[in-house]
LOTIKOL-661126 format. One record per residue: residue number from 1; residue in one letter; y, z, x of N, C-alpha, C in turn. Coordinates in steps of 0.001 Angstrom, whole numbers. Atoms other than C-alpha are relative to their C-alpha. Layout:
  num  residuo      npy      npz      npx     capy     capz     capx      cpy      cpz      cpx
  NUM        A        Y        Z        X        Y        Z        X        Y        Z        X
...
END
This chain:
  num  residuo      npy      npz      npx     capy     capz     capx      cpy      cpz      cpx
    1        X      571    -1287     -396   -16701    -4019    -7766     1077     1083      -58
    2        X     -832    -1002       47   -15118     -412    -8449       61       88      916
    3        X     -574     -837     -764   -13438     1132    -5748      396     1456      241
    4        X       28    -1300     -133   -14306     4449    -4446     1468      511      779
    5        X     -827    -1257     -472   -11315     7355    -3411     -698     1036       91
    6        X      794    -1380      391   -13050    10236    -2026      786     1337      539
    7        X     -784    -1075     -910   -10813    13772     -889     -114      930     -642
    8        X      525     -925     -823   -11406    16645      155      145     1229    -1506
    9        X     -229     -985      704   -10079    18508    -2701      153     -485    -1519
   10        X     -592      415      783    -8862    18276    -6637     1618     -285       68
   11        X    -1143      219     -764    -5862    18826    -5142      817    -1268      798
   12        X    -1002     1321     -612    -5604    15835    -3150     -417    -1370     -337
   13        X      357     1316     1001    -7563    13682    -5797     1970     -304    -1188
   14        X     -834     -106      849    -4118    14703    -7781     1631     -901     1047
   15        X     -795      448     -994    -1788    14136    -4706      176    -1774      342
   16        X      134     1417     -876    -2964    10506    -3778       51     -787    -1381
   17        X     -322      978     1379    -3153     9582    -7738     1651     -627     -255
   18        X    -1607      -15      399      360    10150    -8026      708     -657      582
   19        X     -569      885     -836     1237     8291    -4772      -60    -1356     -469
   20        X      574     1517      581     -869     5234    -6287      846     -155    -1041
   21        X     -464      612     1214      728     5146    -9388     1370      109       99
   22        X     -872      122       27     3899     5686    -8219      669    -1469      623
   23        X      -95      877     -494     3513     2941    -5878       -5    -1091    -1006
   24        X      497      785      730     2023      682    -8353     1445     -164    -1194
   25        X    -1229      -48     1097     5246     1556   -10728      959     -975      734
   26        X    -1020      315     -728     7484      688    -8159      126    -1421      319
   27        X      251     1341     -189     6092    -2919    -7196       32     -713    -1395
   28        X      260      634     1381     5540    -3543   -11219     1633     -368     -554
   29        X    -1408      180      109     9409    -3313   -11455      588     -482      942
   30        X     -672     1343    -1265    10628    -4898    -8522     -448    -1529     -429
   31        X      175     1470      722     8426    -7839   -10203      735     -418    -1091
   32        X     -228      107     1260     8892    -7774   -13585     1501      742    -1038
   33        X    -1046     -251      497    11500    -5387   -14850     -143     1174     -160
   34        X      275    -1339      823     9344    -2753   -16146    -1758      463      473
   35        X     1630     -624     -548     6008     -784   -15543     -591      791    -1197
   36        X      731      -43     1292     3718     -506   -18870    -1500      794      459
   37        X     1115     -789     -428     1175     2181   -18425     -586      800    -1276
   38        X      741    -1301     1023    -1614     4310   -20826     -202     1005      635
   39        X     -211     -925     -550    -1793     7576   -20162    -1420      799     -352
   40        X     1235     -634      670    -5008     9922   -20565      -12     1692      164
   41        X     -533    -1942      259    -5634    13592   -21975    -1252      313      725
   42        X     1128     -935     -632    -8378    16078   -20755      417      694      705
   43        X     -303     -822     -804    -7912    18218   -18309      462     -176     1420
   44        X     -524      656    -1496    -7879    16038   -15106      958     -456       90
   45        X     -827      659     -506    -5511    14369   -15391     1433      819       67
   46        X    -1058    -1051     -119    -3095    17496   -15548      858      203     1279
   47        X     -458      485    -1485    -2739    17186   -11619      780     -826      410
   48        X    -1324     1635     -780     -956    13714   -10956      901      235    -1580
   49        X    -1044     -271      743      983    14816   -14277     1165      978      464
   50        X     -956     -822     -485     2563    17793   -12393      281     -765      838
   51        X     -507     1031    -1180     2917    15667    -9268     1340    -1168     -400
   52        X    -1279     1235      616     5049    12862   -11320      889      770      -11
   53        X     -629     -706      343     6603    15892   -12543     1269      368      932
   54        X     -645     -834    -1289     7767    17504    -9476      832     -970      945
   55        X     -598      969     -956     9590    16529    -6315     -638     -515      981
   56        X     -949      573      337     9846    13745    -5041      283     -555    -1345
   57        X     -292      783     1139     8729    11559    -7896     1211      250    -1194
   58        X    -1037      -77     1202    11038    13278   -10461     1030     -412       71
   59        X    -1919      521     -166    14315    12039    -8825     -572    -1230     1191
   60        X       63     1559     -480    12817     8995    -7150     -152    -1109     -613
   61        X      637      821      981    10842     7178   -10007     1619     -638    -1016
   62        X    -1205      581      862    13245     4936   -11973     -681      -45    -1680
   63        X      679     -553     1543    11853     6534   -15594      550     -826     -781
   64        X     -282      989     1151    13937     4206   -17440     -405    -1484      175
   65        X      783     1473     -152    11909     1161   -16564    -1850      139       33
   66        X     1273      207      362     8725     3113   -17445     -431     -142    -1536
   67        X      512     -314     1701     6670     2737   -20991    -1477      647      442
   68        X      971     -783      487     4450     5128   -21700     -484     -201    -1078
   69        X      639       37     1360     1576     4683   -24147    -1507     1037      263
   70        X     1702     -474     -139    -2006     6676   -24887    -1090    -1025      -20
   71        X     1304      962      749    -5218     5095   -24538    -1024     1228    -1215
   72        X     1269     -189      829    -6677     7730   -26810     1150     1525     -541
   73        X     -457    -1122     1307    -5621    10823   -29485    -1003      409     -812
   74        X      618     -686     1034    -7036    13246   -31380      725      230    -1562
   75        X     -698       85     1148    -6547    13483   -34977      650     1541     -596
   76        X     -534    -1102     -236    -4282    16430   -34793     1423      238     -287
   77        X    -1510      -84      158     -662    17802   -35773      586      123     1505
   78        X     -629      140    -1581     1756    16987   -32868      -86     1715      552
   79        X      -79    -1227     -829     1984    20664   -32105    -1313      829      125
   80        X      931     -473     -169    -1525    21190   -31925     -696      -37     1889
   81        X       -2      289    -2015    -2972    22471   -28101    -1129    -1269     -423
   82        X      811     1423       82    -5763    19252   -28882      766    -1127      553
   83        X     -772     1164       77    -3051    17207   -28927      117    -1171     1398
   84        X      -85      198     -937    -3257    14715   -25996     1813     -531      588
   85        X    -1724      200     -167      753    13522   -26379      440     1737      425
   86        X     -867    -1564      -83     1733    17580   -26509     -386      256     1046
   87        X      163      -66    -1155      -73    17865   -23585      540     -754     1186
   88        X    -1242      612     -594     2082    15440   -21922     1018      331      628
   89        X    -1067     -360      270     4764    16322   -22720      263     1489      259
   90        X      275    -1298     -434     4273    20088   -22300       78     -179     1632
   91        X      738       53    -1624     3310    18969   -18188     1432    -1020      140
   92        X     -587     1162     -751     5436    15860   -17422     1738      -47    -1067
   93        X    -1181      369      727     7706    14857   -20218     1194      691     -181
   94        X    -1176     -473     -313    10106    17547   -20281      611      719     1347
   95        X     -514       13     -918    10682    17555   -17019      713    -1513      486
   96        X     -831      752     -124    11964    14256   -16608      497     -814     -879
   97        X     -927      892      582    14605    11644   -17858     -628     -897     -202
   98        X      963     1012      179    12679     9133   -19848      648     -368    -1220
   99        X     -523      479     1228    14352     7186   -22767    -1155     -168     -915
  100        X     1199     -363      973    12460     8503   -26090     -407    -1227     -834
  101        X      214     1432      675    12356     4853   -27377     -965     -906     1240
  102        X      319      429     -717    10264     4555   -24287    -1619      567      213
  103        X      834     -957      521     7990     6962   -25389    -1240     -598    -1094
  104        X      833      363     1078     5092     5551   -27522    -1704      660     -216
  105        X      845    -1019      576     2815     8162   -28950     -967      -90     -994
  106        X      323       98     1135      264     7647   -31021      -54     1257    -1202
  107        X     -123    -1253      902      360     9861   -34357    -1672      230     -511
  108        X      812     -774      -12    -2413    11876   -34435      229      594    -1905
  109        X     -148     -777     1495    -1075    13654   -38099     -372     -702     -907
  110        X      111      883     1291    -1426    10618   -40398    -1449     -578      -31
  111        X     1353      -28      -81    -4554     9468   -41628     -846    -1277     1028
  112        X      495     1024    -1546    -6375     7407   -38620       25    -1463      -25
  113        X      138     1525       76    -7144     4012   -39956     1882     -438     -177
  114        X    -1305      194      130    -3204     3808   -40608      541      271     1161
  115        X     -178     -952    -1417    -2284     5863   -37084     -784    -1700     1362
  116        X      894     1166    -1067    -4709     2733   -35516      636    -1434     -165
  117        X    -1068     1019      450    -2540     -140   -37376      908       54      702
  118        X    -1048     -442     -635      183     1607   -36314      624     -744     1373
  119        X      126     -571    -1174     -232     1771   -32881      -61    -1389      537
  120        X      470     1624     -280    -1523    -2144   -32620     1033     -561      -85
  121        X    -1063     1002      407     1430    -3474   -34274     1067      674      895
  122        X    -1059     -217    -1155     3537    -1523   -31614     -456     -560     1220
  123        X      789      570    -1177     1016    -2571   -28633     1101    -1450     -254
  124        X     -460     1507        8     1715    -6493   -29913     1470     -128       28
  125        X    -1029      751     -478     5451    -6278   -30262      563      616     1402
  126        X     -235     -541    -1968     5918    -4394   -26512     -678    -1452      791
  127        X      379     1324    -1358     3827    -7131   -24650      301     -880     -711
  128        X     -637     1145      949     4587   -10223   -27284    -1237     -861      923
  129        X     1376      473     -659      860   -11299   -26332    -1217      -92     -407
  130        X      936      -99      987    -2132   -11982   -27825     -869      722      440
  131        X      298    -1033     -701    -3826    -9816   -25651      666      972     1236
  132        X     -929    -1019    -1136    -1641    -6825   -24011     -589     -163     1017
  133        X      757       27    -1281    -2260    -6597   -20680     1226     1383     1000
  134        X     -752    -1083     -815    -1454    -3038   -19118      316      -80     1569
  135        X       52      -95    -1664     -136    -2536   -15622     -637     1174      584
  136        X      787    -1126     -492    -2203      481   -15219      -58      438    -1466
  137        X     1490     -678      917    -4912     2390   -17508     -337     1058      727
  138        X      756    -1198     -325    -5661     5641   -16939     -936      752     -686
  139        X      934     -563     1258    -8871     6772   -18071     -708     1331      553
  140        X     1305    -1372     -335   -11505    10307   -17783    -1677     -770     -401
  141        X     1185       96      -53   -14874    10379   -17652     -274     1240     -601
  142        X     1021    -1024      817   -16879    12683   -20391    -1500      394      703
  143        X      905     -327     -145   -19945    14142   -19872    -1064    -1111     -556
  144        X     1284      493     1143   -21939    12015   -22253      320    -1554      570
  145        X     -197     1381     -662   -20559     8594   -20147     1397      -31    -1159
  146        X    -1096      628     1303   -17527     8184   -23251     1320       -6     1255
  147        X    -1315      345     -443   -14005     7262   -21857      937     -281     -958
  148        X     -859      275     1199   -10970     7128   -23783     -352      738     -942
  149        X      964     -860      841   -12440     8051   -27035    -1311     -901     -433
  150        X     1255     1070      569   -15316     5463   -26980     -926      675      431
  151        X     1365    -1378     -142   -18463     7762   -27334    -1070    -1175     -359
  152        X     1124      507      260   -21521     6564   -27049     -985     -363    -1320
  153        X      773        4     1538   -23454     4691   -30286     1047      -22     -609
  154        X     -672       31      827   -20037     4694   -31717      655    -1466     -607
  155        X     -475     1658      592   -18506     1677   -34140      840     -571     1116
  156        X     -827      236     -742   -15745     1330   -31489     -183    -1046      946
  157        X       72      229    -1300   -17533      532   -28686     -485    -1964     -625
  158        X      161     1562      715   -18626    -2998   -30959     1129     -828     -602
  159        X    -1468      630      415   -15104    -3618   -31450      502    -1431     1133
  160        X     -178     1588     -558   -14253    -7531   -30668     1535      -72     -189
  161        X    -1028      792      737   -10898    -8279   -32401     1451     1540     -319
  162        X     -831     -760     -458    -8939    -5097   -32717      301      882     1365
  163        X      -83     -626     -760    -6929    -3490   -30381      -13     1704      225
  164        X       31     -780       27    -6980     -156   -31206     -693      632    -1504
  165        X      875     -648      604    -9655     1932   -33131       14     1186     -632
  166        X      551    -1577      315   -10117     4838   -35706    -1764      198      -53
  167        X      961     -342      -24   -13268     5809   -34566     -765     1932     -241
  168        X      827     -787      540   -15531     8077   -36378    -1120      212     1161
  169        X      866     -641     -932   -17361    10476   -33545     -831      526     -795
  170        X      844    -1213      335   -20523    12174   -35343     -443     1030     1019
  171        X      523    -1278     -914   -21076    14395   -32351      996      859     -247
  172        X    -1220     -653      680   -17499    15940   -33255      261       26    -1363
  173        X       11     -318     1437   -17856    15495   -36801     1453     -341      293
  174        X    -1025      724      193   -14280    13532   -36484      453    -1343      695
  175        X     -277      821     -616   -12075    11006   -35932     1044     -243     1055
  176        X     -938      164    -1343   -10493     9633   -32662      682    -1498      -72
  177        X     -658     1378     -167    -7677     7047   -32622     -150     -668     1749
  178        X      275      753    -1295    -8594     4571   -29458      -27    -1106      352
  179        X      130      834     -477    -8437     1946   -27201     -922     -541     -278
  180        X     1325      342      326   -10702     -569   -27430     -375     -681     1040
  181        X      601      549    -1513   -12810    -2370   -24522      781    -1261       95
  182        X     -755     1029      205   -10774    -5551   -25373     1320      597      484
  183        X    -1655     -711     -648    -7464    -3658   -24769     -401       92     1593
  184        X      320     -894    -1133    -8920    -1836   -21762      -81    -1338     1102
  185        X      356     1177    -1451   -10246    -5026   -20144      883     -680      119
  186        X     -562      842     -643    -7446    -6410   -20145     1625      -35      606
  187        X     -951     -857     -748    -5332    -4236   -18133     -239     -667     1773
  188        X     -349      468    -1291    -4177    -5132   -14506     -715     1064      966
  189        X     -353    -1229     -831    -5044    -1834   -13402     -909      978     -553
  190        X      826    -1173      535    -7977      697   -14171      223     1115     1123
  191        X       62    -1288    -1275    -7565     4329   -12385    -1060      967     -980
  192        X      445    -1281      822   -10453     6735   -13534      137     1113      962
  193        X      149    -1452     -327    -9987    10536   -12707     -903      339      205
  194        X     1193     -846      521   -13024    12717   -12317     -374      954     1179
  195        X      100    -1394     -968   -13396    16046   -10178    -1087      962     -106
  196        X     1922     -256      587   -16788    17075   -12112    -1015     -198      856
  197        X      653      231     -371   -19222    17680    -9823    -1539     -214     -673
  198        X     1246      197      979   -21721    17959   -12597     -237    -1398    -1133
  199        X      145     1483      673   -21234    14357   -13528     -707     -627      765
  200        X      773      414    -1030   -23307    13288   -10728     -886    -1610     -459
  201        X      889      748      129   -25969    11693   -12754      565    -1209     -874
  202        X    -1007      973      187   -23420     9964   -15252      720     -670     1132
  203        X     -931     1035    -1451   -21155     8485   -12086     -827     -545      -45
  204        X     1047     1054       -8   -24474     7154   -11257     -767    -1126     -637
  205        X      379     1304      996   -25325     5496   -14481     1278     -879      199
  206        X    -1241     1368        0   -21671     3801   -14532      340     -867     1185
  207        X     -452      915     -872   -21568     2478   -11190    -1251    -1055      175
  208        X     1109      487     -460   -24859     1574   -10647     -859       73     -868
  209        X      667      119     1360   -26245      682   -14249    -1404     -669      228
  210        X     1070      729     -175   -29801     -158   -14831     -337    -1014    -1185
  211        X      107      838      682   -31440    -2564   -16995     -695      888    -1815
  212        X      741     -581      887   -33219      266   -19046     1346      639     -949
  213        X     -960     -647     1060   -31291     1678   -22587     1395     -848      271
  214        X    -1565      721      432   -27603      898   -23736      629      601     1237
  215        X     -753    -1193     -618   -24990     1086   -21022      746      771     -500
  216        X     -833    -1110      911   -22623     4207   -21251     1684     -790      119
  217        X     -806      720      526   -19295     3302   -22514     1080     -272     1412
  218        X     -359      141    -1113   -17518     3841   -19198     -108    -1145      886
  219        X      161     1124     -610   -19216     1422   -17501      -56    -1479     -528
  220        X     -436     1342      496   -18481    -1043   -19837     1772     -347      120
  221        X    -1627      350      171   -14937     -924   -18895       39     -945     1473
  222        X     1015      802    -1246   -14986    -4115   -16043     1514     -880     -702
  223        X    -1094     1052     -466   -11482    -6151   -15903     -577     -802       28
  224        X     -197     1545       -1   -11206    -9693   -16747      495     -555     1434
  225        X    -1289      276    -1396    -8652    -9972   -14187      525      661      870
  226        X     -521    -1194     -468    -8117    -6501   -12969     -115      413     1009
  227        X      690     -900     -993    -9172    -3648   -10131     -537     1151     -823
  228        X      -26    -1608      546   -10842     -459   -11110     -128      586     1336
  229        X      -91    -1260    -1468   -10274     2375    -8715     -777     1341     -967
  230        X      -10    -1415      444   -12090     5858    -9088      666      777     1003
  231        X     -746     -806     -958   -10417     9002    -7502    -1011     1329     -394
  232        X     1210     -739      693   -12975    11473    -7069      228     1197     1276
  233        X     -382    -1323    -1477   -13164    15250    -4861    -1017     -334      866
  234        X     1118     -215    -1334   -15367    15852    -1909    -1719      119    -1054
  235        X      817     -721      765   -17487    17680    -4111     -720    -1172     -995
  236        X      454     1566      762   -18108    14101    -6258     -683     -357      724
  237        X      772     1176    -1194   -18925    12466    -3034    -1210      855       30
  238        X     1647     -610     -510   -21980    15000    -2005     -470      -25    -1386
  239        X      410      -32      926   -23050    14461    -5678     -626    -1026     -118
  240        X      406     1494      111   -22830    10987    -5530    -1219     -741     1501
  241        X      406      761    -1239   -24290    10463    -2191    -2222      646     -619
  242        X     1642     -348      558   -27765    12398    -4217     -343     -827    -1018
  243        X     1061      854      958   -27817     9984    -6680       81    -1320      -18
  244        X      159     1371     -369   -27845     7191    -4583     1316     -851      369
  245        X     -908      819     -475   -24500     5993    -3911     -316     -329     1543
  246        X      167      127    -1681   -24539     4130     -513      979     -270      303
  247        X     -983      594     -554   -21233     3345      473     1635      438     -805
  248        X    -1529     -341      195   -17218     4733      372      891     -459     1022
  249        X    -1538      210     -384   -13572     3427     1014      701     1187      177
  250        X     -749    -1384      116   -11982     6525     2081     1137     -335       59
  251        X    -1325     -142      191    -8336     7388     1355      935      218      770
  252        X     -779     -838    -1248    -5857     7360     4140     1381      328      -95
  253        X    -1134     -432      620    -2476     7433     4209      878     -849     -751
  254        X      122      748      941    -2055     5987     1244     1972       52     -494
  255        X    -1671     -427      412     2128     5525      206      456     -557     1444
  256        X     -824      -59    -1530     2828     4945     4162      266    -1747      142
  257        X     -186     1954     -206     2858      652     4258     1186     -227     -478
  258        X     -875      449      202     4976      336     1600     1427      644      119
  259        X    -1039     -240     -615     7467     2728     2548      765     -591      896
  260        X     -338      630    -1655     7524     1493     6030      906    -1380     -648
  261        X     -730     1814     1020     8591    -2272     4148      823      734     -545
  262        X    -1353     -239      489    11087     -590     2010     1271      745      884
  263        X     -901        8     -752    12563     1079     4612      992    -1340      575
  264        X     -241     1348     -534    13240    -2478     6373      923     -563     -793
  265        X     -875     1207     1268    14539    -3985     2667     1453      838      -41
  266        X     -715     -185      968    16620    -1468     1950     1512     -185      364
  267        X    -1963      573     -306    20756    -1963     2028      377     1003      258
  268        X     -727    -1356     -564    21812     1588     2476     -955      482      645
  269        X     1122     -517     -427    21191     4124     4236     -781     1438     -533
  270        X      405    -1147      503    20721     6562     1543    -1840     -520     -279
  271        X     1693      405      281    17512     4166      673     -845      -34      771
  272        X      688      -24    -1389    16205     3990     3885     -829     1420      122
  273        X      750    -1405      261    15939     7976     3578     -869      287    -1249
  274        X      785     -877     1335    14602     8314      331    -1462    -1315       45
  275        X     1254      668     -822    11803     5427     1712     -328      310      563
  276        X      589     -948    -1564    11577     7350     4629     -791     1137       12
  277        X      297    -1903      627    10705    11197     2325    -1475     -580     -175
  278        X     1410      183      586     7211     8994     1402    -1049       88     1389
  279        X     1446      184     -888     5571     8611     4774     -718     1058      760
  280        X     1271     -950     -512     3042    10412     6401     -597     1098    -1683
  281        X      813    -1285     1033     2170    12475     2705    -1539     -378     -199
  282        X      880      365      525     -725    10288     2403    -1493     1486     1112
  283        X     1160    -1009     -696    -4206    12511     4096     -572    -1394     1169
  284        X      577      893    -1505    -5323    11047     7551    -1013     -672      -83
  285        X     1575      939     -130    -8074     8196     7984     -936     1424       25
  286        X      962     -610     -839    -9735    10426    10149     -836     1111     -877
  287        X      691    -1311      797    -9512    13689     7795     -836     -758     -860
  288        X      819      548     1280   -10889    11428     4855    -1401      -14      134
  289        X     1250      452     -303   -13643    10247     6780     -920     1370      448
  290        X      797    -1130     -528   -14831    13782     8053     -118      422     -912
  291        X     -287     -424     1420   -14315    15117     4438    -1306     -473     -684
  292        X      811     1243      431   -16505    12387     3521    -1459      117      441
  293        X     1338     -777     -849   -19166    13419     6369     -540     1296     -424
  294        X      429    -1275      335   -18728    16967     5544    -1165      102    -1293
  295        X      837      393     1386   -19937    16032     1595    -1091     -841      172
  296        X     1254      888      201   -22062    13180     2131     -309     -320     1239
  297        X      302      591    -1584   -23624    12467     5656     -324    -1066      278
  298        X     1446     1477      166   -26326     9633     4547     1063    -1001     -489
  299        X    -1564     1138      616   -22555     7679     3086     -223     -731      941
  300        X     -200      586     -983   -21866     4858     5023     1482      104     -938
  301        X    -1016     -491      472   -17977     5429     5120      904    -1217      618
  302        X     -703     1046     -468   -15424     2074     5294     1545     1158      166
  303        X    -1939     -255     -311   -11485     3030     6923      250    -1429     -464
  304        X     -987     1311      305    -9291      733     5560     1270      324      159
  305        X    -1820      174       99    -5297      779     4587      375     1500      820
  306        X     -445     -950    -1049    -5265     4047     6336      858      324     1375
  307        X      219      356    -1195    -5651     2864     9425     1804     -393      576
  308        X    -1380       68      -14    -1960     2563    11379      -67     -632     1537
  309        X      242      401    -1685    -2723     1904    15253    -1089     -184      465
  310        X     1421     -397     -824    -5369     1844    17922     -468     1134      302
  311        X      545    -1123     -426    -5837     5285    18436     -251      472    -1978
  312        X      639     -146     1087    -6719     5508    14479    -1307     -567      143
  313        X     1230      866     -145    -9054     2881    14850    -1279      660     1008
  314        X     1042     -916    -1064   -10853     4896    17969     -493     1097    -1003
  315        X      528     -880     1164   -11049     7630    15821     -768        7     -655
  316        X      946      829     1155   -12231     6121    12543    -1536     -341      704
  317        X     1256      339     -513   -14892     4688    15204     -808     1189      226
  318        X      848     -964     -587   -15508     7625    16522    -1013     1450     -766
  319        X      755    -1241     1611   -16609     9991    13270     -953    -1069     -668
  320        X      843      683      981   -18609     7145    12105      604     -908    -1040
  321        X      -49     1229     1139   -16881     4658     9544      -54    -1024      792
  322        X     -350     1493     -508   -16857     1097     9573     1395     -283     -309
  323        X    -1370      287      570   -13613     -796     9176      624     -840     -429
  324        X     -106     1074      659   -12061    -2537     6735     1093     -615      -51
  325        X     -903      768     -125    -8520    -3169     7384     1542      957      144
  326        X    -1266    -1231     -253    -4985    -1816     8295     1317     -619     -200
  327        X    -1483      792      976    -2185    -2864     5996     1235      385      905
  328        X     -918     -753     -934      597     -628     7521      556     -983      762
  329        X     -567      541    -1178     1073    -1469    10885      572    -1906     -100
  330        X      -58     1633      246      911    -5207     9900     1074     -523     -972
  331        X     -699      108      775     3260    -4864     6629     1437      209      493
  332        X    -1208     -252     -999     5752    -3062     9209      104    -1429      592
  333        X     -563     1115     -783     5962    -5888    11110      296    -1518     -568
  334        X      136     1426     1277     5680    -8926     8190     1193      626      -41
  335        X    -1070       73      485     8775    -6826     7235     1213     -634     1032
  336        X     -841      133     -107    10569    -7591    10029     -138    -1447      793
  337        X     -514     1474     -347     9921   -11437    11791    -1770       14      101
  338        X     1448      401     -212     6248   -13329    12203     -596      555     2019
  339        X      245      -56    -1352     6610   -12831    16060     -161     1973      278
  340        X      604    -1376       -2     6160    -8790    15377    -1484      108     -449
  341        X     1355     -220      200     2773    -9472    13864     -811     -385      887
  342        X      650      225    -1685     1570   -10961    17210      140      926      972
  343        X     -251    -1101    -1110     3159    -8338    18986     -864     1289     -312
  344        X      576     -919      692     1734    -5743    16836    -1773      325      413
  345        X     1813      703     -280    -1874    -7304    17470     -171      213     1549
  346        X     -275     -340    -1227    -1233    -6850    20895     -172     1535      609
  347        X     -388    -1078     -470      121    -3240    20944    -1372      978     -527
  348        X     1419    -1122      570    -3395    -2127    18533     -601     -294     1101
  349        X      729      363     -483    -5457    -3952    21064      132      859     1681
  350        X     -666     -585    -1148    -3887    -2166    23939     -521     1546      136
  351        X      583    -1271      180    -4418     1233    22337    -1134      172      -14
  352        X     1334     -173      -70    -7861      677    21467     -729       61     1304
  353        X      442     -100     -694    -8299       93    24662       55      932     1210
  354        X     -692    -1288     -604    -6495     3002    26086     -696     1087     -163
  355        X      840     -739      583    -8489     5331    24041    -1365      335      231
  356        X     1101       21     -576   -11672     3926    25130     -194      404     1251
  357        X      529     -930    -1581   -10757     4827    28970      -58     1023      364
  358        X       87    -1057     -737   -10035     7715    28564     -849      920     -681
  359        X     1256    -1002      401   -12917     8706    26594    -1272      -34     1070
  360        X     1361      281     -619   -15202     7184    28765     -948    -1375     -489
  361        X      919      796      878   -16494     4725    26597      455    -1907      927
  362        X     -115     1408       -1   -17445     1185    27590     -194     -949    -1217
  363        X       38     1068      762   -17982     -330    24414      -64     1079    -1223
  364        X       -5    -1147     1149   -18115      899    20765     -842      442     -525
  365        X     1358    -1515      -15   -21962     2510    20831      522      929      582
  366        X     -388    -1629     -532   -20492     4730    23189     1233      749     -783
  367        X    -1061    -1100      716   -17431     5525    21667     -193      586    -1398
  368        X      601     -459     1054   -19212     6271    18462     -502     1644      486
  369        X      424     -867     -643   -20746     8810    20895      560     1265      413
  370        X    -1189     -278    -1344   -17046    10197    22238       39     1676     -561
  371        X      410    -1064      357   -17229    13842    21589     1787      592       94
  372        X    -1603     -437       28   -13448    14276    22711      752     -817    -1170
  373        X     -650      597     1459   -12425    11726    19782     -220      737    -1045
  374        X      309     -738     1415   -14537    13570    17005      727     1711      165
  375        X     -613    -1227      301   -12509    16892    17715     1377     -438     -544
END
């Protein structure tokens, strides 16, 4: 099942992307060595491109242990504004230190079916795999359901055996070099963008597909082995909540767990601080979930990783979500002996119950009720 992100703004759909994927970089290299990511053009994703851009990420991110690739290109001269690399690069790339042999671009100038070879025979010798397997995928959502550049009715989307596609769009009268659902699915890591409130009725076909007509190409994107996450505004959610969505994971403070743990690991104490610059940026349970109310009322709204103490948890109760779990507080204390995660369990249970006396509440109908919590 996808995984909804819903906030408040485009703004802090851009903010919390950037946290995720920075996070997600950061653990992919502490594993492995390196953090292998596609990158996507349009317009949304312009947001968590300045964010990488800027500070902190620009002097925190260890850029020489990322690879950059596209999942999709237009057939265009590099210095064309179309271009989805120039657009990149224009936003992100020359602002930071990234080794240009690290850089993998597809060429847009040469003629496509060659540009799509290309591009494959670089995919296969980077992973040395018979099927790549990205650590994150970043894709958009079109109007017409297409992702990447797989448009609806197009040869692409019947692609078995290659990894990357010159596909011939007749609604554009051209061609688009692209991913193919075989590539896509078999990424570690799907993140779609989308801040379109006038996608309403598309969102709705891709999450919640019916049996009638072809699905749209979007929702054929579905990990072997993966997660997909969407990251979507307020303005999504009251869209989505009209065309039937029943149910959101709201976004809390998303970046704050694993800080907290790297603080703990780290050996200096310059690392300690520059672990320390990540916490609290994430947006509050609480705000998420009112955000969430504000847009969609009829939502039923889960708290999860947000969540940090017992007086979150009151909260969270008290605006209405259910709850699904609270990494944080618990990761803090895994970092530092087993006998803190008992204690820990202790000190939520304490608060929760602190919270409740002095709302008034005997149990959690009433504190659903608590009128001094929901301010």
């Amino acid at each position: 099942m996808p995984e909804l992100h819903i906030f408040a703004t485009a703004e802090d759909v851009a903010i919390s992307a950037a946290e995720f994927v920075a996070d997600l970089g950061l653990r992919c290299i502490r594993d492995q060595g390196r953090f292998s990511l596609a990158l996507s053009g349009g317009s949304t994703p312009q947001g968590l491109y300045r964010r990488l851009a800027g500070n902190p990420y620009r002097n925190f991110i260890d850029w020489r242990s990322w690879h950059m690739f596209w999942g999709d290109e237009r057939c265009v001269p590099l210095d064309d504004p179309e271009s989805n690399f120039g657009m990149v690069k224009s936003i992100l790339l020359n602002r930071i230190t990234i080794p240009a042999s690290q850089v993998h671009r597809m060429r847009g100038e040469i003629p496509p079916e060659e540009a799509a070879l290309e591009y494959e025979a670089r995919l296969r010798s980077h992973f040395q795999m018979p099927v790549p397997s990205f650590d994150l995928v970043l894709l958009g959502l079109g109007d017409d359901g297409h992702t990447a550049s797989l448009f609806p009715e197009t040869d692409a989307l019947e692609e078995k055996h290659k990894l990357v596609a010159a596909n011939w769009v007749p609604a554009l009268q051209a061609h688009r070099i692209t991913f193919t659902l075989p590539l896509i699915n078999g990424a570690k890591t799907v993140v779609f963008l989308d801040t379109d409130p006038d996608k309403a009725e598309v969102l709705q076909r891709v999450l919640e597909p019916t049996t009638e007509g072809n699905p749209l190409p979007a929702g054929l994107v579905r990990p072997s082995r993966g997660n997909v996450h969407w990251f979507l505004s307020e303005e999504a959610a009251r869209q989505l909540a009209e065309a039937g969505i029943a149910a959101i994971d709201v976004a809390g403070a998303g970046g704050t767990s694993w800080s907290q743990v790297e603080m703990h690991r780290a050996k200096t104490e310059s690392q300690a601080r520059l672990a320390g610059a990540f916490i609290g940026w994430g947006i509050p349970t609480a705000d998420s979930i009112q955000n969430v109310r504000v847009g969609a009322p009829n939502i039923k709204v889960f708290a999860s990783g947000g969540l940090r103490n017992g007086v979150d948890i009151a909260k969270s109760i008290a605006v209405g979500a259910a709850l699904g779990g609270m990494a944080s507080p618990y990761l803090k204390a895994a970092a530092k002996s087993e006998d803190m995660i008992v204690q820990t369990i202790h000190e939520i249970a304490r608060e929760l119950q602190v919270c409740m006396f002095a709302a008034g509440a005997v149990d959690i109908e009433s504190l659903m009720q608590t009128p001094l919590l929901k301010k």
